[in-house]
C-alpha positions in Angstrom: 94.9 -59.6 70.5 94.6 -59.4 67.1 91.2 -60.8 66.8 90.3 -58.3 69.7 90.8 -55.1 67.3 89.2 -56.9 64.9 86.1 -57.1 66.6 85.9 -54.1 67.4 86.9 -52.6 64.4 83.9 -54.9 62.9 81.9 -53.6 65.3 82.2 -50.0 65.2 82.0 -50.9 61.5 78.1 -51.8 61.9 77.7 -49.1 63.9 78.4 -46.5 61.3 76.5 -48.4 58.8 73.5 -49.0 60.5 73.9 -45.0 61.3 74.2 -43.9 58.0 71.4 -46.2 56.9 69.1 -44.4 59.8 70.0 -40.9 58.5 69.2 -42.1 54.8 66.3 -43.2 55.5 65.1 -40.1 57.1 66.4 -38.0 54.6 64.3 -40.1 52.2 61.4 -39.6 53.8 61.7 -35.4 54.3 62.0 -35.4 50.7 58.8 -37.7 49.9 56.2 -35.5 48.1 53.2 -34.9 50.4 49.7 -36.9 49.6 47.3 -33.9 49.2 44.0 -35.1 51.0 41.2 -36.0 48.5 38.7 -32.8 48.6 35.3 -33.4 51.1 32.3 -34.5 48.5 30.2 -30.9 48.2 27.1 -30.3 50.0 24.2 -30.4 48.5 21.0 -28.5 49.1 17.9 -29.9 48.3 15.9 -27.2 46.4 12.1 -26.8 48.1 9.7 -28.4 46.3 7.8 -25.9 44.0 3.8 -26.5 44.2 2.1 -26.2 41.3 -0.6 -22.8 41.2 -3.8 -23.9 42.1 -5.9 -24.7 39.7 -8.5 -21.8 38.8 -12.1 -22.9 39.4 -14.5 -22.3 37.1 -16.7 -19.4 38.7 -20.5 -19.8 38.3 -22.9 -17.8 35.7 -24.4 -15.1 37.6 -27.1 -11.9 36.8 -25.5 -8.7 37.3 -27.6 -5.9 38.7 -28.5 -2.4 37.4 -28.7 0.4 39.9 -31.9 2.4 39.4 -30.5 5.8 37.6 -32.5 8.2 39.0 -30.8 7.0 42.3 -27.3 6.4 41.2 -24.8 8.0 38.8 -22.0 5.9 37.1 -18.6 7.7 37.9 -16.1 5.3 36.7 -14.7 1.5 36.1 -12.0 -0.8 36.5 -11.0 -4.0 36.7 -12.6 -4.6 39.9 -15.7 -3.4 38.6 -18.8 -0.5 37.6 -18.5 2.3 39.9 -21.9 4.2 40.8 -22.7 6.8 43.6 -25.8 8.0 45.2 -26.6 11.2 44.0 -29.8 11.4 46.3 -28.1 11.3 50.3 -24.8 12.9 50.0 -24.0 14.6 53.2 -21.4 17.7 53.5 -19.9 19.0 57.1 -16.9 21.5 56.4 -14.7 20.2 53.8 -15.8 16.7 54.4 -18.6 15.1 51.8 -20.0 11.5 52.6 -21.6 9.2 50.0 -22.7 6.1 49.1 -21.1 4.1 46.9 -21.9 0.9 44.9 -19.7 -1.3 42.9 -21.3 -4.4 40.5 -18.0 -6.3 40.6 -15.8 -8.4 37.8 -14.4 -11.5 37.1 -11.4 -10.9 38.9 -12.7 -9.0 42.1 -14.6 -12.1 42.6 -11.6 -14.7 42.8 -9.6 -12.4 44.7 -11.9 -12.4 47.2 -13.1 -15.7 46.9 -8.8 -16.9 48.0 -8.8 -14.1 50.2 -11.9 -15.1 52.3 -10.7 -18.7 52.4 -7.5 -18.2 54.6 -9.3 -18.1 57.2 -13.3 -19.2 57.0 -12.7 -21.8 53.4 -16.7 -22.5 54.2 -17.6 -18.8 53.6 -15.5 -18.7 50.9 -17.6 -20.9 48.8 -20.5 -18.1 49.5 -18.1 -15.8 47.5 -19.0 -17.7 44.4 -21.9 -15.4 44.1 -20.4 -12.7 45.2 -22.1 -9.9 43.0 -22.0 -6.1 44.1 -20.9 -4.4 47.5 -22.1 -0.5 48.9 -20.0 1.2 50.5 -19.9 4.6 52.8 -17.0 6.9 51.8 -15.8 10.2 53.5 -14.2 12.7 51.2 -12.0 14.9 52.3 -12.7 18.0 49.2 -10.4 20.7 50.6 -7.3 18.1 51.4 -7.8 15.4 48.6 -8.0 12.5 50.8 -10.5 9.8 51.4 -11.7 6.6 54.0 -14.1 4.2 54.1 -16.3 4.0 56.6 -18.4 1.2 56.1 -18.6 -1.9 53.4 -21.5 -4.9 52.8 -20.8 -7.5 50.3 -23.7 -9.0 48.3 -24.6 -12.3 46.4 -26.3 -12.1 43.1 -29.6 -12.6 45.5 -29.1 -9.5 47.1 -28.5 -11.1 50.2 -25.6 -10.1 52.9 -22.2 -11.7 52.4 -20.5 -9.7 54.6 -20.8 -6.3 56.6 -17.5 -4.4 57.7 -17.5 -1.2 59.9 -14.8 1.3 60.0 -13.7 3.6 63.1 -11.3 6.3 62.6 -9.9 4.8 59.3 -6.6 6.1 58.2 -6.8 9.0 55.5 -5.6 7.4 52.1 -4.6 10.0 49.1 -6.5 10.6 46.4 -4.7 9.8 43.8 -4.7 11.6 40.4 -6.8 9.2 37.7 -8.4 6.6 40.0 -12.2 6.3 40.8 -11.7 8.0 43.9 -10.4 11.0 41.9 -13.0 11.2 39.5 -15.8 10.8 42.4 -13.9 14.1 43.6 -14.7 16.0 40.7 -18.2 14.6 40.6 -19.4 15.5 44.4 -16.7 18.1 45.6 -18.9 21.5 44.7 -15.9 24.3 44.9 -17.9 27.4 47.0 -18.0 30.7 44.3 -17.3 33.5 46.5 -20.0 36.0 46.2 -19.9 38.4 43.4 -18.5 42.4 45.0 -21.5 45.0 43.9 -20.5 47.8 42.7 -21.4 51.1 43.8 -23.7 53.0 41.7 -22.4 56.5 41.5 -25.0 59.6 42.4 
């Protein structure tokens, strides 16, 4: 009988021990510190690839033309070039005056045109390299201080046609206050005197 009780005192023994280890070990693990996750590697974005500017190309040497004077008058320049209007076939209807225009143009006029030709024809483009003067028909709007173009030809130093643009119903652009346009105002806009009131002579 004896060795019955101690049995099962020895077992119940192991039971509470192998109990309290269970509930010790879980203990221990709800107090282990957490392993913080390692951060994700950042993405990187690959920067587009910057082309160099093109490089400028040497324009060729070219003869710049001289409108006769007794034809056209020199108004103005910029940097786009010699500004010059035909004195000898400007046309007024109303308020509106329309005149020739011709331009001998720079440098500078040249390239721009020369890239902007060759987005879309890079053949005629190369043409542009003797791209010398253009004439061009204006309308001037006197009373209202506006102006369009109406038509444009581009010339090579040869004189021969690079180009020939016609415009209909062109939007009316200011005139802005110191620009070509606005001293070609002052030079073909006539202001109309009103006539002079006679006086009565008195009997």
């Amino acid at each position: 009988m004896k060795k019955i009780y101690a049995v099962v005192y020895i077992f119940i023994l192991v039971v509470f021990l192998l109990a309290g280890c269970a509930k010790e070990s879980s203990i221990t693990r709800k107090d282990e510190p957490k392993v913080k996750e390692s951060p994700s590697a950042p993405v990187v974005v690959e920067k587009p690839s910057v082309s160099p500017p093109p490089v400028s190309e040497k324009l060729p040497d070219i003869v710049r033309s001289v409108p006769d004077n007794k034809v056209w008058v020199r108004y103005g320049k910029t940097k786009m070039g010699e500004n010059y209007y035909n004195q000898t076939n400007i046309t007024r209807s109303s308020n509106i005056a329309t005149v020739t225009l011709y331009r001998v143009v720079t440098d500078l006029c040249r390239k721009q045109m020369i890239e902007e030709v060759k987005k879309y024809n890079p053949r005629k483009a190369v043409k542009y390299h003797y791209y010398e003067h253009d004439v061009r028909v204006d309308e001037i709007d006197c009373k209202n201080q506006k102006w369009r173009v109406k038509d444009l030809i581009h010339y090579d130093d040869k004189g021969s046609i690079l180009d020939h643009y016609i415009y209909e119903n062109e939007v009316w652009q200011n005139i802005r206050f110191v620009t070509d346009h606005h001293t070609l105002q002052k030079s073909i806009c006539v202001t109309q005197e009103k006539p002079a009131v006679k006086k009565k002579k008195k009997k």
